[in-house]
N, C-alpha and C positions, 0 to 999 in steps of 0.2 A: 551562682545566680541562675534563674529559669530562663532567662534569657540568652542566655550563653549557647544552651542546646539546642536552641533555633534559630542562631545564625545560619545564613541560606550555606556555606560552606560546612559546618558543622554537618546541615541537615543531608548535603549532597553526600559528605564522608559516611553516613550511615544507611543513607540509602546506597551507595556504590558497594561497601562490604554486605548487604542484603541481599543487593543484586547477584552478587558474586558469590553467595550462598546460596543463591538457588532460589531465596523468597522473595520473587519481585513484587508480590503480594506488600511483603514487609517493609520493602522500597517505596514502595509507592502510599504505606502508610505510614509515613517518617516524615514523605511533602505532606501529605495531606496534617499532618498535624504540627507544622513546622507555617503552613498557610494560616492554620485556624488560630495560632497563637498570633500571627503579624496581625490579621485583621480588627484586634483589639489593644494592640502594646506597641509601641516606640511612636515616636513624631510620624509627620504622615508623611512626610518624604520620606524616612528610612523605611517606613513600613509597607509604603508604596514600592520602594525598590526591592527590599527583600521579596516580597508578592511577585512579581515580577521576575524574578532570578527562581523563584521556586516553582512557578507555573511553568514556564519554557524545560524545567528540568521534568517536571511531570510530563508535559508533554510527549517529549524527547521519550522517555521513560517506554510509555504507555504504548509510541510509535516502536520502539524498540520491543515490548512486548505484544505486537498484532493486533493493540487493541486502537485502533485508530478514531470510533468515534468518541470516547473516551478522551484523545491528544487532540481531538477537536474541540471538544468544551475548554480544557486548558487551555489551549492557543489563544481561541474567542475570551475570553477570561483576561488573558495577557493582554491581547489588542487592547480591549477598553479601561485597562489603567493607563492607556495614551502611554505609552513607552517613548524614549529615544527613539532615535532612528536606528540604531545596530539591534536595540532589545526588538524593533516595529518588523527590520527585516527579518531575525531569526524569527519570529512570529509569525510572520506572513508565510515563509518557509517552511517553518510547522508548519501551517494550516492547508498549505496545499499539499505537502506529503501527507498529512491523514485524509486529506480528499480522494488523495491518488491511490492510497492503500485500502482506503473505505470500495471506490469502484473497483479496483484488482481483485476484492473477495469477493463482488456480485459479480462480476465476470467469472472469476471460477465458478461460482454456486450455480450462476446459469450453463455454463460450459459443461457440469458434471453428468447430465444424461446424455452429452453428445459423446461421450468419450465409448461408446459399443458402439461407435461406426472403423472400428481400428483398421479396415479393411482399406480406410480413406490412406491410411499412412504408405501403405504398397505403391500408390497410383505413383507413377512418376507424369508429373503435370507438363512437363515439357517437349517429351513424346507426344502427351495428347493431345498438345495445341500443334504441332507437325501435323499429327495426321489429321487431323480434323481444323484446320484454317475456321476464322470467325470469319464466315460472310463468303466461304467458299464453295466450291460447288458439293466438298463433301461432308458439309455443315451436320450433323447429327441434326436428324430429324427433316433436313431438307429435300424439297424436291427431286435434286439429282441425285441425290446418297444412293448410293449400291442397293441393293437390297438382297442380292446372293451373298451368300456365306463358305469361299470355298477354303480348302485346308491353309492357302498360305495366307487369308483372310487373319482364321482362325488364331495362326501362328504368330503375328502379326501383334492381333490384341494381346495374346500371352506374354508378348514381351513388352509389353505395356505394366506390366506388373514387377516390379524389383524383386 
């Protein structure tokens, strides 16, 4: 029976040996055609629940392969077949981890031209809030700051550097 190979169990066993091959590509087109078959075959409670059990597994899936705005469509997908409450929470869950993976990669991608300040990594920051007090008289750039530079000055800043 056609049916058989698309039970959301079936479809989970063949995308998890995909996955576990290496073609999460394959995985992920196993739901997608395990989806395509609910949306036209069985009563509409089964076929609403398989949907439901397949989309959270894509999701899942997609979140597991970086691809998060991807596990965002799925999840949004799931939400509005109105789930249970256990299917609504793993949904929601979904949906805020590919939110949260979605901004993780615009924070690197914005992060990646800051990374040639490597010079920032040597600073030891708690040295510098010693020597230099917020709101102290030897406030960098303040009125009373030093302005001679003698060798134990010098010495001073050098071990300011790890």
């Amino acid at each position: 029976d056609d049916g058989v190979k698309h039970q959301p169990a079936v479809v989970a066993s063949v995308a998890a040996l995909s996955e576990r091959a290496g073609d999460a590509e394959g995985a992920l087109q196993a739901i997608r055609e395990g989806l395509a078959w609910w949306e036209g075959h069985g009563d509409a409670e089964g076929s609403r629940r398989a949907r439901i059990e397949l989309l959270g597994a894509a999701g899942r899936l997609c979140l597991k392969g970086g691809r998060p705005s991807d596990a965002e469509r799925f999840f949004r997908q799931l939400l509005a077949l109105g789930p249970e409450m256990a299917d609504l929470s793993r949904g929601l869950r979904g949906l805020a981890q590919a939110a949260e993976d979605a901004a993780a990669g615009a924070a690197a991608a914005q992060s990646a031209p800051l990374r040639g300040l490597a010079a920032l990594d040597t600073l030891d920051a708690d040295l510098l809030e010693q020597q230099n007090p917020v709101g102290g008289s030897a406030a960098v750039g303040g009125a009373d700051a030093p302005r001679a530079h003698s060798a134990e000055a010098s010495v001073a800043e050098a071990s300011v550097l790890k």
